[in-house]
N, C-alpha and C positions, 0 to 999 in steps of 0.2 A: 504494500500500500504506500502510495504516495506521500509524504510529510508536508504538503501544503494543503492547505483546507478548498474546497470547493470553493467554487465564484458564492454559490446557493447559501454555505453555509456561514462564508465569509461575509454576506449581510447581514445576517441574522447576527453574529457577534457584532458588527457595527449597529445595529438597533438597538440590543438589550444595552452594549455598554454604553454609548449615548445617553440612554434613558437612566441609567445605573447614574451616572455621571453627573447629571441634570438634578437627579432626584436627591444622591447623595450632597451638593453642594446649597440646595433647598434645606435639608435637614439641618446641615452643618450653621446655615447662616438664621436657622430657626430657635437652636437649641436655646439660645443664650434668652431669649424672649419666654420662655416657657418656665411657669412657676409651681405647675403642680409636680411635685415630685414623681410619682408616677407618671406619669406622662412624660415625664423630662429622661426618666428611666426608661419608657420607650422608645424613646426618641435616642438614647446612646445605644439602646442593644439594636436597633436597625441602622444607626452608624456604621457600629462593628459588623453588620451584617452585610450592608450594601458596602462596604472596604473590602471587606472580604472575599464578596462574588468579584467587584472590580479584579483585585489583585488576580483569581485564578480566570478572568478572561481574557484579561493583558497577557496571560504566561500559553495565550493562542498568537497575538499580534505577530509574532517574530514566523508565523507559519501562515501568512495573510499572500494573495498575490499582490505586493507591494516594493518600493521603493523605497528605500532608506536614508535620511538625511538629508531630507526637505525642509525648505525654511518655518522656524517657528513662528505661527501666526498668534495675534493677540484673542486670548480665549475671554475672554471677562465678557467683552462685546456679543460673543457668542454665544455664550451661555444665555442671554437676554432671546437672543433669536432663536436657541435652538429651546427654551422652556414654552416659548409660544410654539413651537412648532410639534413640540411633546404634546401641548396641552391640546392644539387644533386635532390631532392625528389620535387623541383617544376619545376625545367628544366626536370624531366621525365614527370611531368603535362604539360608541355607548350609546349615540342615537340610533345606528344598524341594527342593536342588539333590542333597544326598546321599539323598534319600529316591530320586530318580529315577535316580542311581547305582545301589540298592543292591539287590542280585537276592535274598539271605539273607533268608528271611521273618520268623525272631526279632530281626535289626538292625533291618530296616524299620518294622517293629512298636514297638520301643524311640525307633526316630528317630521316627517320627509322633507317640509319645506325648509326648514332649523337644518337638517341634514346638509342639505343642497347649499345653504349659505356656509354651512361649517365646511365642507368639501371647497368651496374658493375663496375662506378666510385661510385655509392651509396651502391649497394653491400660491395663493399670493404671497407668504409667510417662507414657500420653501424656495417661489422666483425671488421673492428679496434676498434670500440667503444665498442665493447660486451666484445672483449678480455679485455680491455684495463677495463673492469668493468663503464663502462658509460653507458650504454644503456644495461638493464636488460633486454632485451624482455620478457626473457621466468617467468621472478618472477616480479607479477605486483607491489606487494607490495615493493618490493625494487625501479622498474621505478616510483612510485606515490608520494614515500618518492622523490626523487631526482627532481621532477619536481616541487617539494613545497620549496628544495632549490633552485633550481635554480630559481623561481618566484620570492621569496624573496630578491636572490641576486642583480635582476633587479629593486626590486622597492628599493633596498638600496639605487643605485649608485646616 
């Protein structure tokens, strides 16, 4: 067997750790605001949790189809575009999902239409990102480099 990951599977690691990455640097910059102790305890054990999965999804990066030693770009700016771009892409998962829930033909109708604005608020979220050099789609080797800083970035803070 081959030592380099599939095209197929090698997005799939660029999505979850993306979202890993996004989600971990939300928590991090949350924790300090959170007074109930339980809850502040939940908020450190999915730290350590989402550090965790980061750390063993980076230890794929080195087997990604990519290029190594591409210029570091500024992640901070990114991180702003790519938590709108998480948050558009699971709101078009959770109105699909309620669309197929929902028997009521006037909600249906309202969540499809909600669907369809949320489908070209992500549209538009992933063209500004592409312009704007954030989200390489189409060169995987530049999206694989940027997803190993932005991992990075998240288990710095």
């Amino acid at each position: 067997m081959d030592n380099t990951l599939a095209w197929h599977e090698s997005l799939e690691l660029h999505e979850i750790t993306a979202f890993n990455s996004i989600g971990l640097m939300k928590l991090k910059t949350t924790l300090p605001k959170i007074k109930n102790p339980e809850l502040k305890g939940l908020y450190q054990q999915a730290i350590k949790l989402m550090e965790a999965s980061i750390k063993e999804l980076l230890a794929f990066y080195p087997h990604t189809p990519r290029e190594e030693d591409e210029e570091r770009k500024q992640v901070d700016e990114t991180l702003f575009q790519g938590d709108l771009l998480v948050l558009t892409k699971t709101a078009v998962r959770n109105y699909g999902i309620a669309i197929t829930e929902t028997a009521t033909p006037a909600l249906k109708k309202v969540l499809v239409n909600q669907l369809n604005k949320m489908i070209q608020m992500h549209d538009d979220v992933f063209q500004f990102m592409y312009k704007q050099g954030n989200y390489p789609a189409y060169d995987l080797k530049k999206l694989f480099k940027h997803d190993m800083q932005l991992a990075k970035k998240a288990l710095s803070l």
